[in-house]
Structures are given as structure tokens and as C-alpha cells.
Phi, psi and omega in degrees: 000152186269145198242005178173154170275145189255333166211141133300102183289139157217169193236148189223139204269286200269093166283337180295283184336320218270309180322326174263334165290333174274354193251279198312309186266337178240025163073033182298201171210137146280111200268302191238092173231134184224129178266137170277316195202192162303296201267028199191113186226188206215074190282079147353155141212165161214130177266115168347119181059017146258131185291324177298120178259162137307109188252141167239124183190114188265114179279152189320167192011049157214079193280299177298354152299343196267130158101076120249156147331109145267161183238082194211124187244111193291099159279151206251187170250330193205111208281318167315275198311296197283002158290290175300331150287341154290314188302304184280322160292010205101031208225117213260145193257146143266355183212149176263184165314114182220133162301137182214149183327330208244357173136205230220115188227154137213197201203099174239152172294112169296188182260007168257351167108032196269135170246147206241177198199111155237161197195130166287208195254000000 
């Protein structure tokens, strides 16, 4: 049976830029960065206490994915506090904290325009 996602792919222009907004403004950890090539590496991450990693990597022709709306959502414990910590790390929000029937959201941008979702639970 299957027992967990083991990665989240997101597409990336710059690697190098997106590996320091995820390490720096949102504390990732670094697992893995292995080059494919001159345009192409394979970035690992791991979020504290989560099984599921983060991968940053654009397969060859889907280029056009990277600065899209993911449809991936990050969960938090307090979505206001780690909005201002983040928020103070750099980090550009598009939506503020905002309540919605279904909970406490906000929207935020990677450094590649990739848009985000934080949310508790």
C-alpha cells in the first residue's frame, strides 16, 4: 500500500537563486543538489518534520510552469505568526492572512514566481 508522498517537484528558472530562498527565507534543509547538466540539477529539501521532500527541478520542456500558481499547499501551526516570520525574512506574500470557512490562509511567491498556499490545519 502506498504509504506517503515521498517528493514535490516545483520548476525553477535559477537554481542557484531558488536553493537560497528555500534554505534562507523558508529554513528548508538541504539534501541533495546533483547536476544533470550546464541547464539542469536536482535539488532535494527537507521540511522539518515532515516526511515529504521538496524537490526543485523543471523537466525538460515544461519550462513553461515555472511563475505558476502550484497547487500545493504548506502547512503551518499559526498561520499570522509564521506569515510575520516569513514576511521579515523576505518572503513576498500575495494575500495576507486571511480566514476563509475552511480555515486561516495566506499566498505566497518563491523567488521564481512559483505562488504557494500556507495554511494551518
Amino acid at each position: 500500500m502506498i504509504t506517503h508522498i515521498k517528493f514535490v517537484s516545483i520548476p525553477v528558472k535559477d537554481y542557484d537563486r531558488a536553493l537560497k530562498f528555500y534554505t534562507g527565507n523558508l529554513g528548508f534543509k538541504l539534501l541533495t543538489d546533483q547536476r544533470f547538466n550546464d541547464n539542469s540539477r536536482w535539488i532535494e529539501l527537507e521540511i522539518e518534520n515532515s516526511q515529504t521532500k521538496i524537490v526543485l527541478f523543471t523537466p525538460p520542456g515544461q519550462e513553461s510552469r515555472i511563475g505558476t500558481y502550484m497547487n500545493l499547499a504548506l502547512t503551518c501551526d499559526d498561520v499570522r505568526k509564521t506569515y510575520e516570520e516569513l514576511k521579515t525574512s523576505g518572503v513576498e506574500f500575495k494575500v495576507p492572512p486571511t480566514e476563509a470557512p475552511w480555515g486561516t490562509y495566506a499566498q505566497f511567491i518563491d523567488s521564481e514566481g512559483n505562488q504557494f498556499v500556507l495554511s494551518s490545519e
